[in-house]
N, C-alpha and C positions, 0 to 999 in steps of 0.2 A: 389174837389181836381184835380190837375194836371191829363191829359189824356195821355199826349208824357212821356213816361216812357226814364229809361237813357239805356245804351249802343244801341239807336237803329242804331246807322253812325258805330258801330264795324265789323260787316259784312253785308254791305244793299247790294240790290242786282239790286238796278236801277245806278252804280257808270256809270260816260264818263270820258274815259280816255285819258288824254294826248297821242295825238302817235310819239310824243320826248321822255318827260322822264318818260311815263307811271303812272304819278301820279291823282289820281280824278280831275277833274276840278269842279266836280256838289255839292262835297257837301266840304265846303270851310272853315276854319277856322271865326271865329268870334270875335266880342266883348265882351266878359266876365264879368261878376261881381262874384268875389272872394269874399267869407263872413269868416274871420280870425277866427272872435270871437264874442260870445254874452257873456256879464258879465254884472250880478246882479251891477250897478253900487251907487243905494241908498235904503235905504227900512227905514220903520219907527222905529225913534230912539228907542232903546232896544227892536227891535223887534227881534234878534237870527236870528235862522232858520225858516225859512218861507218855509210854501208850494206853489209850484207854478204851474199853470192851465192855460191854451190858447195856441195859437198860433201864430206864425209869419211867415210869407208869401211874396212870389213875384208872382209879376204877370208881364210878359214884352212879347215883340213884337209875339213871339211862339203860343202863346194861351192864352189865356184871364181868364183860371181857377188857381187857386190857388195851386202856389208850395208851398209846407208849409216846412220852414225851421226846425222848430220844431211843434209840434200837441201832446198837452200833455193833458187829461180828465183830470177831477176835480175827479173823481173815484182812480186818478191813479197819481195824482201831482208830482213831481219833489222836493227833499230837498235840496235849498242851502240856502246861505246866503249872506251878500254884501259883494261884493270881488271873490265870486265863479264864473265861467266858466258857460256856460248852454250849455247842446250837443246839437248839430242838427245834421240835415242829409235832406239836398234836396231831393227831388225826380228825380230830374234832375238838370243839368244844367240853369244859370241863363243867358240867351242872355243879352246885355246889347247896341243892336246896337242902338236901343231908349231907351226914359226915364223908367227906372225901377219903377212900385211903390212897396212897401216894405208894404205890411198892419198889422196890429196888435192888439190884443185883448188878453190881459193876465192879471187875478185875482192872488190874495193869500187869500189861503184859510184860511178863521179864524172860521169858527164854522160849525152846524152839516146842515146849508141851506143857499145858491149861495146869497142870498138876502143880509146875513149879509157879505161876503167876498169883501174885498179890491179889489177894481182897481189898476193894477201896471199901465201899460201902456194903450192905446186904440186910432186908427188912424192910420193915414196912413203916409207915406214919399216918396218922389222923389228924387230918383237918377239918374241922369241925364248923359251924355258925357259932356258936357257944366260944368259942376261944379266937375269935375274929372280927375284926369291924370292917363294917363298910366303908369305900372308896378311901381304904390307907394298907400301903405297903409296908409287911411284915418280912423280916428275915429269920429263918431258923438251920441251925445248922443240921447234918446229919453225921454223925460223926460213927466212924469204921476203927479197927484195930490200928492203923496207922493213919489213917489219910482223912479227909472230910471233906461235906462239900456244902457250902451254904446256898439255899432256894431262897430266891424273893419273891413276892406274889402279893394277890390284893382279894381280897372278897369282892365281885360288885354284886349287889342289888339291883334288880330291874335291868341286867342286861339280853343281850342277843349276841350271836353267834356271828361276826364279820369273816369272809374270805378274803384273802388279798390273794392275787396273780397276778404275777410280771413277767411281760414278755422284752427282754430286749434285741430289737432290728438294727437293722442299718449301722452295721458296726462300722467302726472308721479307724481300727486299729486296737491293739490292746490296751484295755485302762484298766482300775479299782474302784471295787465298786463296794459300797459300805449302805446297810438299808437298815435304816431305825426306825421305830412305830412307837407313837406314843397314844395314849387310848383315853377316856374319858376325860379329861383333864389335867390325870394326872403326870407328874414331870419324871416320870423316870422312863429310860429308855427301853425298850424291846429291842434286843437285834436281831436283824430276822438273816440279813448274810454279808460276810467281810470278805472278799475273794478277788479274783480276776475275772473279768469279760475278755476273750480271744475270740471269740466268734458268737454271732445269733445263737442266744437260750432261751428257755422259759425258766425262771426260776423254780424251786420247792413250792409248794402251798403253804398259806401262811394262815391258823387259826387264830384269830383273836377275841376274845370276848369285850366289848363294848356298852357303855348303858346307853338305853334308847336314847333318842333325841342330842345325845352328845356327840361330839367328831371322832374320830380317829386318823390323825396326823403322820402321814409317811415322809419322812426324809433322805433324801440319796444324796450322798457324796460323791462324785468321783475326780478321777484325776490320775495325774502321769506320773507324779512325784510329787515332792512337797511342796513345793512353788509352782506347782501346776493344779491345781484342784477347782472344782467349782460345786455349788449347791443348789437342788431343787426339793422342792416341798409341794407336797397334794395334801388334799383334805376331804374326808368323805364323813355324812351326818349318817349315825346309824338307824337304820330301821328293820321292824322285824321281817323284813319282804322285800326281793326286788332287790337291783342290784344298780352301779354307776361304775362308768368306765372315765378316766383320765388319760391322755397322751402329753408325754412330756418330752419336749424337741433337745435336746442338749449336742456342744462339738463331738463327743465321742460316739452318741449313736439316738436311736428313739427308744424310749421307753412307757409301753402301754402298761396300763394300771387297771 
């Protein structure tokens, strides 16, 4: 797996700085590859809910080991079905100054040994600058012997690497909690976790690539039920350096940003 872990350009301590406008010169915004979305896009007819095992991964110009978008054991599978969402979470950032490849290896589990379970997907993909524009979301499927799974994503130019951490405190009882991220502008959603809160967590780490100077908008739903819900929204401007903290007061509990 990936060795460059993410927030390391948040406080580095080799920075040259402009002596105009005082800004880094040495570590510079980049080309980005934004991943929107993985959804279960086919699985075998009346197959339901299916469990799902593998991983998918990038590998680009940074380092040559395997960022794994998602990395799920056969111990520990994943339940959706076609039509559902599948979470990830890079380890980092996705450079995309050259061709990205996207590798992949993902089962569904159908009995009690690896031997008898399904292939969904397996291979690899290139993503390239040449076969991509900037700041527009692309969909491409992947498609397996049986099943497929369509990635959404976006090229940016001139982005930086954002971290998100969320800490939620001061619980006041179990609720649902739903965390979207929308990122330079554009209108489609990231979802970064759709679950329960039963007691103080930190959530995952959240990589997202951002273009400089533009925001990155987080939105949390939560609620008890359907007629009990409420909505809050933060907003942080990206920059290559440095980081900003949000606390948001809500009835079910706080949450630091």
């Amino acid at each position: 797996e990936a060795g460059l872990e993410a927030m390391m350009l948040s406080n580095p301590m080799d920075c040259v700085m402009d002596e105009d406008d005082g800004t880094c010169v040495l570590h510079l915004p980049c080309t980005m590859l934004q991943i929107f979305s993985l959804k279960l896009a086919k699985v075998p007819v009346d197959a339901g809910k299916v469990e799902l095992y593998g991983y998918i991964a990038a590998r680009d110009l940074l380092e040559p080991l395997l960022n794994c978008v998602i990395n799920v054991s056969r111990d520990d599978p994943i339940i959706v079905e076609q039509g559902s969402l599948i979470n990830m979470a890079p380890k980092r950032g996705i450079n995309m100054d050259s061709d990205t490849i996207i590798e992949y290896d993902m089962k569904i589990k159908t009995g009690e040994h690896e031997k008898d379970d399904l292939q969904l997907i397996d291979g690899a993909s290139v993503i390239g600058i040449m076969g991509t524009f900037n700041w527009s979301i692309f969909t491409s499927r992947i498609i397996g012997d049986c099943c497929a799974i369509d990635i959404s994503a976006s090229r940016l130019d001139l982005a930086v690497e954002a971290t998100v951490e969320v800490l939620v405190s001061e619980v006041r009882g179990s609720f649902s909690l739903c965390l979207g991220c929308f990122t330079s502008g554009l209108h489609k959603e990231i979802r970064l976790f759709d679950g329960t809160i039963g007691e103080p967590r930190g959530l995952k780490r959240y990589v997202i690539a951002v273009v400089i100077g533009t925001q990155m908008d987080l939105k949390f739903k939560l609620g008890t039920g359907s007629y009990n819900t409420s909505e809050r929204c933060c907003s942080f401007t990206a920059h290559n350096h440095g980081h900003a903290d949000q606390l948001i007061e809500t009835d079910f509990a706080s949450i630091a940003v």
